[in-house]
C-alpha positions as CSV (number, residue, x, y, z in Angstrom):
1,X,122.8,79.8,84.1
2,X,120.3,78.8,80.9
3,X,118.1,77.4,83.5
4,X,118.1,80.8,85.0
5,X,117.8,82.6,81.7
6,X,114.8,79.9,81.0
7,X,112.8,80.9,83.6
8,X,112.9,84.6,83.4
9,X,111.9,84.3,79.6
10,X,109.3,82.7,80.6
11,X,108.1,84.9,83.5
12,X,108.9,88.1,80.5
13,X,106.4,86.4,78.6
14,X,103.9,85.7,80.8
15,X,103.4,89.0,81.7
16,X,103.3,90.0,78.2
17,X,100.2,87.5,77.5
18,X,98.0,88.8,80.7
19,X,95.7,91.0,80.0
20,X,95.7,94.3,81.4
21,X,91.5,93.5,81.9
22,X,92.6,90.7,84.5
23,X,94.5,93.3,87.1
24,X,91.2,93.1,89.4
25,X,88.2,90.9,90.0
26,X,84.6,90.9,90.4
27,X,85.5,90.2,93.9
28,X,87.5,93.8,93.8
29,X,84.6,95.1,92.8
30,X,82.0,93.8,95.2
31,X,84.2,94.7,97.9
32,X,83.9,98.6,96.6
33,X,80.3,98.4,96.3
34,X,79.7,96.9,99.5
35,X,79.5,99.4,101.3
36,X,76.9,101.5,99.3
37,X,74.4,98.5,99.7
38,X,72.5,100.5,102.8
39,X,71.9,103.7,100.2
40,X,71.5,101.3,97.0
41,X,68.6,99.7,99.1
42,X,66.9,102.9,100.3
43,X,68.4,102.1,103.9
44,X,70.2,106.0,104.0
45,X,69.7,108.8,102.2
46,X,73.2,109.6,101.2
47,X,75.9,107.2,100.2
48,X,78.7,106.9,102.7
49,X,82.1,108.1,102.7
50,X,83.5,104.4,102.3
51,X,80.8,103.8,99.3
52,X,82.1,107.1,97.7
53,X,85.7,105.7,98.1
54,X,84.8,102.3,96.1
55,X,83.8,104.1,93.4
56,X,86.3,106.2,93.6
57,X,88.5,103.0,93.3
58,X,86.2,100.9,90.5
59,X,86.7,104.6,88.7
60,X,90.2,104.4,89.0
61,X,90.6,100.2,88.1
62,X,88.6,100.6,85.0
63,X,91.0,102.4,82.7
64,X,91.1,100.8,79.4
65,X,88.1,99.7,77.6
66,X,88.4,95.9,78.5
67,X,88.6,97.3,81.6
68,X,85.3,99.3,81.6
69,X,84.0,96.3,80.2
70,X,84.9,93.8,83.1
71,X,84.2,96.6,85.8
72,X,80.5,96.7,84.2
73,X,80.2,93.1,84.1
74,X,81.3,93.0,87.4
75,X,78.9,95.7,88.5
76,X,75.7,94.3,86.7
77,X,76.1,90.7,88.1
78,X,76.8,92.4,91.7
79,X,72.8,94.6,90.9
80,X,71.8,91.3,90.1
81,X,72.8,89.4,92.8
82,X,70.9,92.1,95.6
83,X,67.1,92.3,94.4
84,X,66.2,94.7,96.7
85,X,68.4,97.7,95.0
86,X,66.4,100.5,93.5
87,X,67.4,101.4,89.9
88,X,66.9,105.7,91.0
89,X,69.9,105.0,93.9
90,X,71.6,102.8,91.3
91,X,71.6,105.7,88.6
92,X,72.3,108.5,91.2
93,X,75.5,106.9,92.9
94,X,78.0,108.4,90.6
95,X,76.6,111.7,90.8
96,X,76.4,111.6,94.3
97,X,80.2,110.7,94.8
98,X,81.1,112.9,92.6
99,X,82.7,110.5,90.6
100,X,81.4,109.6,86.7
101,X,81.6,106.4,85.7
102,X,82.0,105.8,82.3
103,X,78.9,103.0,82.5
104,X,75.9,102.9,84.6
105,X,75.8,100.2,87.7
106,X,72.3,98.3,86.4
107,X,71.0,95.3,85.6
108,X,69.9,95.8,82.1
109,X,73.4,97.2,80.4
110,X,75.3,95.5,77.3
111,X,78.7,96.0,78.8
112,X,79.9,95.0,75.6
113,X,78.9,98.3,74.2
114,X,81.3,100.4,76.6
115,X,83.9,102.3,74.9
């Protein structure tokens, strides 16, 4: 019985010391931006349904400030890891998908200045 009131103190706190920032990854990310690589790149003129979905879903992830934080992070190291992505597509995407995000997907922004 302590053992069992032992572990689920633990588990309680735990969950009380993870950040709500850490409830998705750069890897979450990538995988929602994925598929806007072909209009990103100049490949199609529109961004897909399936693009407009992940940032639907990076919209939705990013909540909280730390959150907007990582999801910019996340989204500037993904625009620096494609070269070939041109900065008008980049700036357009939100618009496009009808879906604001609260920071711009580039490679020049100081996430740490999202609010």
């Amino acid at each position: 019985m302590k053992v069992a009131v032992c572990v689920a103190l633990v588990l309680a706190m735990i969950q009380v010391m993870v950040s709500p920032g850490q409830a998705f990854t750069c890897v979450d990310v990538d995988k929602c931006l994925m598929q806007c690589i072909p209009f990103l790149t100049g490949g199609a003129n529109e961004p897909g349904d399936s693009c407009c979905a992940g940032v639907k879903q990076i919209k939705g992830m990013a909540v909280s400030t730390d959150e907007k934080r990582q999801a910019c992070t996340c989204a500037k190291q993904a625009a620096i890891h494609y070269q070939n992505i041109k900065d008008d597509a980049v700036g357009a995407l939100p618009t496009k998908c009808g879906t604001p995000l609260s920071f711009p997907i580039t490679k020049n922004i100081n996430c740490d200045m999202i609010s």
